[in-house]
N, C-alpha and C positions, 0 to 999 in steps of 0.2 A: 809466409812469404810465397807469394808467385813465381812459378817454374815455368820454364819454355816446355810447349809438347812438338814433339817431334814426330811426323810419321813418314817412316823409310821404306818405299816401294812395298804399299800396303794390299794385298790381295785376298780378297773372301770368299770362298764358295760353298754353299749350302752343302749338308752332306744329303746321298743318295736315299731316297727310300723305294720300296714298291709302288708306290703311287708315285713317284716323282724323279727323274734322275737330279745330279747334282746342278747347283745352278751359280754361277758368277755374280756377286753382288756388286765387289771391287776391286777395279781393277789398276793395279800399283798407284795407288797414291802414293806419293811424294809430297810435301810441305812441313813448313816451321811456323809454326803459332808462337808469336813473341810473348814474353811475362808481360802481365797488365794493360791489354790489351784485346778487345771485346771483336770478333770473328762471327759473322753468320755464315752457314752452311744453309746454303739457299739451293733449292730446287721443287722440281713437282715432285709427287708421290712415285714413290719406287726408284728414286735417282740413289740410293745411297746416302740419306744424308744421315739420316737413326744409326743405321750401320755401322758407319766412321763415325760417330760420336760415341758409340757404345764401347769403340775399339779404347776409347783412352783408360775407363774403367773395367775392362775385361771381362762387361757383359757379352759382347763380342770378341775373340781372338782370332789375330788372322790365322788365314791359311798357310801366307807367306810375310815376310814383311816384319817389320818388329813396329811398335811404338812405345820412343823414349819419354820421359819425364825429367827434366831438368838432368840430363843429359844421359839418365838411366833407364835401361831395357826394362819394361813395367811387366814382360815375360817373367824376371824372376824376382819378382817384388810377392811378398804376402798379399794376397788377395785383400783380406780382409783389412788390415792396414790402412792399404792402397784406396781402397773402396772409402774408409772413413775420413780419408784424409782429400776427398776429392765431395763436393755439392754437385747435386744432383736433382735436377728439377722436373717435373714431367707434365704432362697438360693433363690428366685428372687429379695431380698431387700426392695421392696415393699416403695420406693420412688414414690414420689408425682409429679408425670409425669410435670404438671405445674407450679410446685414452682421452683425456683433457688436449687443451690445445697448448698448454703449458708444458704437457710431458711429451707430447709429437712434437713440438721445437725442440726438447731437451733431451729425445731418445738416445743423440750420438754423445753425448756426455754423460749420459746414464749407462750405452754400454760402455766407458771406459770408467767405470766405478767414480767419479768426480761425483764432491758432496754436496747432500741436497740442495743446500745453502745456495753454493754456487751454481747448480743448476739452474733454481727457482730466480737467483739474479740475472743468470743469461737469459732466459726467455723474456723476462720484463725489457731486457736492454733489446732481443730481437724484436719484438713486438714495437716497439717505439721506433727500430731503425724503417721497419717494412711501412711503417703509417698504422699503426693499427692503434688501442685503447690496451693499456693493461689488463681492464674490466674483462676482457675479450680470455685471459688465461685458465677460465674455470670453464668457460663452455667444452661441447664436444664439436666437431668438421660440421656436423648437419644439421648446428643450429647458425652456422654460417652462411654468408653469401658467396658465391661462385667463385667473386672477385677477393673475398675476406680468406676463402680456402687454399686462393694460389698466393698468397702474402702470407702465410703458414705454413706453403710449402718450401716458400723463399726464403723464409729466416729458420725452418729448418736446415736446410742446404747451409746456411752461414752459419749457425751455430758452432761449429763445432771451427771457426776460422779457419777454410778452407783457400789453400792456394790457387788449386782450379776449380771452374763453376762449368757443370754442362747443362744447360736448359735443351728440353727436348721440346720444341712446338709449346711454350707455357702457356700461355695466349690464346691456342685455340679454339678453345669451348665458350671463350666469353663473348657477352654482347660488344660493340662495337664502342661505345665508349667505354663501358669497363675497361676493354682491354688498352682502348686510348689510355688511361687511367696508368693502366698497369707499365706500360711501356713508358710513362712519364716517370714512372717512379721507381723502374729498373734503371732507367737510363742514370737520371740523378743520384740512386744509391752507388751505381755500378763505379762513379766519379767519385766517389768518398771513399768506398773500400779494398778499389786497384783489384781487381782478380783478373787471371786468365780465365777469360770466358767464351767458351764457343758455345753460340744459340743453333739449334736447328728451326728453318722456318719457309714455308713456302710463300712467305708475305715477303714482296718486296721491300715496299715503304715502310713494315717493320725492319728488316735488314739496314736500311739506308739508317732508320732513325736510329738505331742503336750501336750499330758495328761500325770498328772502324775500319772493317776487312771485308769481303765479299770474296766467298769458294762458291761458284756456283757448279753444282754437278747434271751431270747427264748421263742417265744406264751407270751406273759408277764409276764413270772418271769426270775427274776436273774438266772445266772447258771453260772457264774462267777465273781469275786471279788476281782481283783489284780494288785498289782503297774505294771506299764508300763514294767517296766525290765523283768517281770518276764516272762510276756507273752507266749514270742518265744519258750521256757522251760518250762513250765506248763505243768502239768500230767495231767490235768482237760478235759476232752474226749470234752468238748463244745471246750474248747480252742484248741485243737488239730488239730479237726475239721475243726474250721474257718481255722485257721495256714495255713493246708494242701490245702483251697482252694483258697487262697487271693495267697500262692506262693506254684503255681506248677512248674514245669520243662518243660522247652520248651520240644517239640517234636526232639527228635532227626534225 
Protein backbone atom coordinates (compact mmCIF):
# COMPACT_ATOMS: atom_id res chain seq x y z
CA UNK A 1 0.00 0.00 0.00
CA UNK A 2 1.22 3.58 -0.79
CA UNK A 3 2.09 5.99 1.90
CA UNK A 4 2.22 9.95 1.84
CA UNK A 5 6.20 11.19 2.25
CA UNK A 6 6.39 14.10 4.15
CA UNK A 7 9.27 16.31 4.45
CA UNK A 8 9.25 18.98 7.35
CA UNK A 9 11.66 21.90 7.04
CA UNK A 10 14.45 19.74 5.55
CA UNK A 11 18.11 20.91 5.92
CA UNK A 12 21.50 19.20 4.77
CA UNK A 13 25.01 20.21 5.10
CA UNK A 14 27.99 18.28 4.23
CA UNK A 15 30.17 17.77 7.13
CA UNK A 16 33.77 19.67 7.43
CA UNK A 17 36.94 18.05 6.24
CA UNK A 18 40.69 19.63 5.69
CA UNK A 19 40.08 19.93 2.27
CA UNK A 20 36.83 21.45 2.50
CA UNK A 21 34.64 23.38 5.02
CA UNK A 22 31.06 22.19 5.62
CA UNK A 23 28.73 23.06 2.82
CA UNK A 24 24.61 23.48 2.52
CA UNK A 25 22.99 21.32 0.17
CA UNK A 26 19.23 21.88 1.56
CA UNK A 27 17.88 24.26 2.65
CA UNK A 28 14.32 23.70 4.69
CA UNK A 29 12.31 21.97 2.45
CA UNK A 30 8.93 21.80 3.23
CA UNK A 31 6.42 19.62 1.05
CA UNK A 32 3.83 16.45 1.01
CA UNK A 33 3.95 14.07 -1.76
CA UNK A 34 0.44 12.50 -1.88
CA UNK A 35 0.10 8.34 -2.02
CA UNK A 36 -0.06 7.31 -5.73
CA UNK A 37 0.92 9.86 -7.35
CA UNK A 38 4.17 10.17 -9.68
CA UNK A 39 6.43 13.85 -8.47
CA UNK A 40 9.62 14.81 -10.57
CA UNK A 41 12.22 16.53 -8.79
CA UNK A 42 13.47 18.62 -11.64
CA UNK A 43 16.56 20.70 -11.70
CA UNK A 44 20.25 21.21 -13.21
CA UNK A 45 22.98 19.43 -11.65
CA UNK A 46 23.92 20.36 -8.12
CA UNK A 47 20.31 21.76 -7.33
CA UNK A 48 19.52 19.14 -4.71
CA UNK A 49 17.42 16.96 -6.29
CA UNK A 50 19.75 13.30 -5.51
CA UNK A 51 19.85 14.85 -2.06
CA UNK A 52 16.26 15.12 -1.19
CA UNK A 53 15.51 11.93 -2.81
CA UNK A 54 18.09 10.13 -0.89
CA UNK A 55 16.50 11.82 2.33
CA UNK A 56 13.28 9.44 2.04
CA UNK A 57 15.53 6.14 2.21
CA UNK A 58 18.14 7.41 4.70
CA UNK A 59 21.05 7.37 2.27
CA UNK A 60 20.93 10.91 3.20
CA UNK A 61 19.90 12.13 6.79
CA UNK A 62 19.14 15.65 7.40
CA UNK A 63 20.99 17.89 9.45
CA UNK A 64 17.79 19.29 10.59
CA UNK A 65 14.25 18.45 9.53
CA UNK A 66 12.62 15.14 9.85
CA UNK A 67 11.14 13.12 6.99
CA UNK A 68 7.85 11.19 7.60
CA UNK A 69 6.43 8.22 5.83
CA UNK A 70 2.77 7.66 6.01
CA UNK A 71 2.73 9.90 8.87
CA UNK A 72 5.98 8.38 10.67
CA UNK A 73 9.38 10.03 11.56
CA UNK A 74 11.59 7.33 9.21
CA UNK A 75 14.33 8.81 11.87
CA UNK A 76 13.33 6.08 14.01
CA UNK A 77 12.39 3.35 11.66
CA UNK A 78 15.00 0.16 11.08
CA UNK A 79 17.06 1.21 8.53
CA UNK A 80 17.01 -1.93 7.00
CA UNK A 81 13.34 -2.47 6.99
CA UNK A 82 12.76 0.81 5.74
CA UNK A 83 15.23 0.47 2.84
CA UNK A 84 13.38 -2.89 1.75
CA UNK A 85 10.17 -1.69 1.91
CA UNK A 86 10.92 1.35 -0.47
CA UNK A 87 12.13 0.73 -4.70
CA UNK A 88 14.86 2.11 -5.62
CA UNK A 89 16.05 2.77 -9.18
CA UNK A 90 19.40 4.29 -10.31
CA UNK A 91 20.68 5.15 -13.91
CA UNK A 92 23.58 2.55 -14.08
CA UNK A 93 21.02 -0.14 -12.24
CA UNK A 94 23.63 -1.33 -10.19
CA UNK A 95 22.87 -5.20 -10.91
CA UNK A 96 25.03 -7.84 -9.56
CA UNK A 97 27.34 -8.46 -12.42
CA UNK A 98 27.32 -12.41 -11.34
CA UNK A 99 23.95 -13.23 -10.33
CA UNK A 100 21.42 -14.32 -12.97
CA UNK A 101 18.88 -11.75 -13.93
CA UNK A 102 16.29 -14.00 -12.22
CA UNK A 103 17.99 -13.75 -8.83
CA UNK A 104 18.84 -9.57 -9.13
CA UNK A 105 14.96 -9.30 -9.53
CA UNK A 106 14.46 -11.70 -6.70
CA UNK A 107 17.36 -10.57 -4.23
CA UNK A 108 14.83 -8.50 -1.81
CA UNK A 109 12.90 -11.80 -1.43
CA UNK A 110 15.75 -13.71 -0.99
CA UNK A 111 16.91 -11.57 1.82
CA UNK A 112 13.77 -12.14 3.53
CA UNK A 113 14.13 -15.98 3.50
CA UNK A 114 10.72 -16.33 0.87
CA UNK A 115 10.79 -19.72 -0.97
CA UNK A 116 12.54 -20.54 -3.96
CA UNK A 117 9.39 -21.43 -5.54
CA UNK A 118 7.92 -18.15 -4.91
CA UNK A 119 10.80 -16.23 -5.88
CA UNK A 120 11.55 -17.95 -9.25
CA UNK A 121 7.38 -17.01 -9.77
CA UNK A 122 8.05 -13.45 -8.90
CA UNK A 123 10.54 -12.72 -11.28
CA UNK A 124 8.79 -14.44 -14.24
CA UNK A 125 5.73 -12.19 -13.17
CA UNK A 126 8.37 -9.00 -12.89
CA UNK A 127 9.84 -9.67 -16.10
CA UNK A 128 6.44 -9.79 -18.09
CA UNK A 129 5.28 -6.65 -16.12
CA UNK A 130 8.55 -4.54 -17.19
CA UNK A 131 8.14 -5.90 -21.21
CA UNK A 132 10.79 -8.28 -21.08
CA UNK A 133 10.82 -12.29 -22.29
CA UNK A 134 11.01 -14.89 -19.58
CA UNK A 135 13.86 -16.49 -21.71
CA UNK A 136 15.75 -13.28 -20.49
CA UNK A 137 15.86 -15.06 -16.55
CA UNK A 138 19.04 -17.18 -16.95
CA UNK A 139 21.19 -14.63 -18.44
CA UNK A 140 23.65 -12.29 -16.66
CA UNK A 141 23.19 -7.76 -16.70
CA UNK A 142 26.20 -7.96 -19.60
CA UNK A 143 24.55 -9.93 -21.82
CA UNK A 144 21.90 -7.33 -21.93
CA UNK A 145 21.01 -4.21 -23.66
CA UNK A 146 21.27 -0.80 -21.82
CA UNK A 147 17.59 -0.44 -22.26
CA UNK A 148 16.96 -4.48 -21.16
CA UNK A 149 19.31 -3.49 -17.86
CA UNK A 150 17.22 -0.51 -16.66
CA UNK A 151 13.82 -2.88 -16.98
CA UNK A 152 15.82 -5.22 -14.55
CA UNK A 153 16.54 -2.73 -12.49
CA UNK A 154 12.71 -1.78 -12.59
CA UNK A 155 11.20 -4.88 -11.70
CA UNK A 156 13.77 -5.37 -9.25
CA UNK A 157 12.72 -2.10 -7.38
CA UNK A 158 8.79 -3.74 -7.60
CA UNK A 159 9.53 -6.90 -6.64
CA UNK A 160 9.37 -7.03 -3.42
CA UNK A 161 5.73 -4.62 -3.86
CA UNK A 162 6.85 -1.63 -2.72
CA UNK A 163 4.79 1.28 -1.61
CA UNK A 164 7.33 4.07 -2.61
CA UNK A 165 9.39 4.06 -5.89
CA UNK A 166 12.52 6.51 -6.06
CA UNK A 167 14.01 6.55 -9.48
CA UNK A 168 17.20 8.61 -9.39
CA UNK A 169 17.82 9.97 -13.25
CA UNK A 170 16.87 6.10 -14.71
CA UNK A 171 16.82 7.33 -18.17
CA UNK A 172 20.08 8.88 -18.43
CA UNK A 173 22.70 6.83 -20.08
CA UNK A 174 20.32 5.60 -22.69
CA UNK A 175 19.95 6.49 -26.33
CA UNK A 176 17.15 8.70 -27.14
CA UNK A 177 14.73 6.40 -28.26
CA UNK A 178 15.45 3.72 -25.72
CA UNK A 179 14.80 6.01 -23.35
CA UNK A 180 11.55 7.23 -25.38
CA UNK A 181 10.98 3.46 -24.83
CA UNK A 182 11.55 3.54 -21.36
CA UNK A 183 9.43 6.50 -20.38
CA UNK A 184 6.64 4.91 -22.41
CA UNK A 185 6.62 1.93 -20.39
CA UNK A 186 7.20 3.55 -16.92
CA UNK A 187 4.50 5.71 -17.49
CA UNK A 188 2.00 2.86 -18.46
CA UNK A 189 3.33 0.53 -15.71
CA UNK A 190 3.33 3.39 -13.17
CA UNK A 191 -0.90 3.52 -14.00
CA UNK A 192 -1.35 -0.15 -13.31
CA UNK A 193 0.69 -0.34 -10.02
CA UNK A 194 -0.36 3.17 -8.00
CA UNK A 195 3.09 3.88 -6.17
CA UNK A 196 4.25 6.91 -4.66
CA UNK A 197 6.83 7.77 -6.95
CA UNK A 198 9.38 10.53 -6.98
CA UNK A 199 11.64 10.68 -10.26
CA UNK A 200 14.84 12.66 -10.04
CA UNK A 201 15.52 14.30 -13.55
CA UNK A 202 16.97 17.24 -15.16
CA UNK A 203 14.67 16.43 -18.54
CA UNK A 204 12.01 18.45 -18.74
CA UNK A 205 9.70 16.70 -21.20
CA UNK A 206 10.66 13.70 -19.21
CA UNK A 207 9.06 15.36 -15.99
CA UNK A 208 6.05 16.70 -17.95
CA UNK A 209 5.46 13.17 -19.50
CA UNK A 210 5.56 11.27 -16.47
CA UNK A 211 4.69 13.43 -13.34
CA UNK A 212 1.84 14.60 -12.20
CA UNK A 213 3.78 17.11 -9.90
CA UNK A 214 6.83 19.24 -10.75
CA UNK A 215 9.31 20.43 -7.50
CA UNK A 216 11.79 22.28 -9.39
CA UNK A 217 14.93 23.28 -7.22
CA UNK A 218 17.45 25.68 -7.26
CA UNK A 219 20.99 25.74 -4.99
CA UNK A 220 18.56 23.63 -2.72
CA UNK A 221 15.32 25.20 -2.24
CA UNK A 222 12.21 24.89 -4.02
CA UNK A 223 11.33 27.69 -6.49
CA UNK A 224 8.67 26.01 -7.92
CA UNK A 225 5.49 23.84 -7.10
CA UNK A 226 3.20 22.90 -9.82
CA UNK A 227 0.92 20.24 -11.60
CA UNK A 228 2.62 19.10 -14.78
CA UNK A 229 -0.11 21.02 -16.93
CA UNK A 230 0.72 23.95 -15.83
CA UNK A 231 4.17 24.07 -16.43
CA UNK A 232 4.56 25.35 -20.18
CA UNK A 233 2.24 28.57 -18.82
CA UNK A 234 3.66 29.42 -15.66
CA UNK A 235 4.61 32.99 -14.70
CA UNK A 236 7.07 31.59 -12.20
CA UNK A 237 10.57 33.32 -13.64
CA UNK A 238 12.43 29.75 -12.51
CA UNK A 239 9.95 28.00 -14.59
CA UNK A 240 10.24 30.28 -17.35
CA UNK A 241 13.63 29.97 -17.35
CA UNK A 242 14.07 26.31 -17.60
CA UNK A 243 10.95 26.38 -20.39
CA UNK A 244 13.16 28.78 -22.55
CA UNK A 245 16.20 26.53 -22.24
CA UNK A 246 15.09 22.84 -22.57
CA UNK A 247 13.00 24.45 -25.99
CA UNK A 248 14.75 26.81 -27.82
CA UNK A 249 14.37 27.38 -31.55
CA UNK A 250 16.55 26.00 -34.03
CA UNK A 251 18.98 28.40 -35.75
CA UNK A 252 17.44 29.67 -38.73
Amino acid sequence: MAHAVEFANVNFSTEPSRQQPARQILFDISLRIAPDTTTALLGRSGSGKTTLLRTVNTLVRPTSGSVRIADHDIAAAATTSLRRSIGYVIQDTGLFPHMTVARNIGMSLELTHRPQREIVTKAAEMLALVGLSEDLASRYPWQLSGGQRQRVGLARALASDPGILLMDEPFGALDPLTRAEMQTMLRDLLQHVRKTTLIVTHDLDEALYLADRVILLEAGRIVADLPATQVLTSSNEAVRAYVAATHREPAS
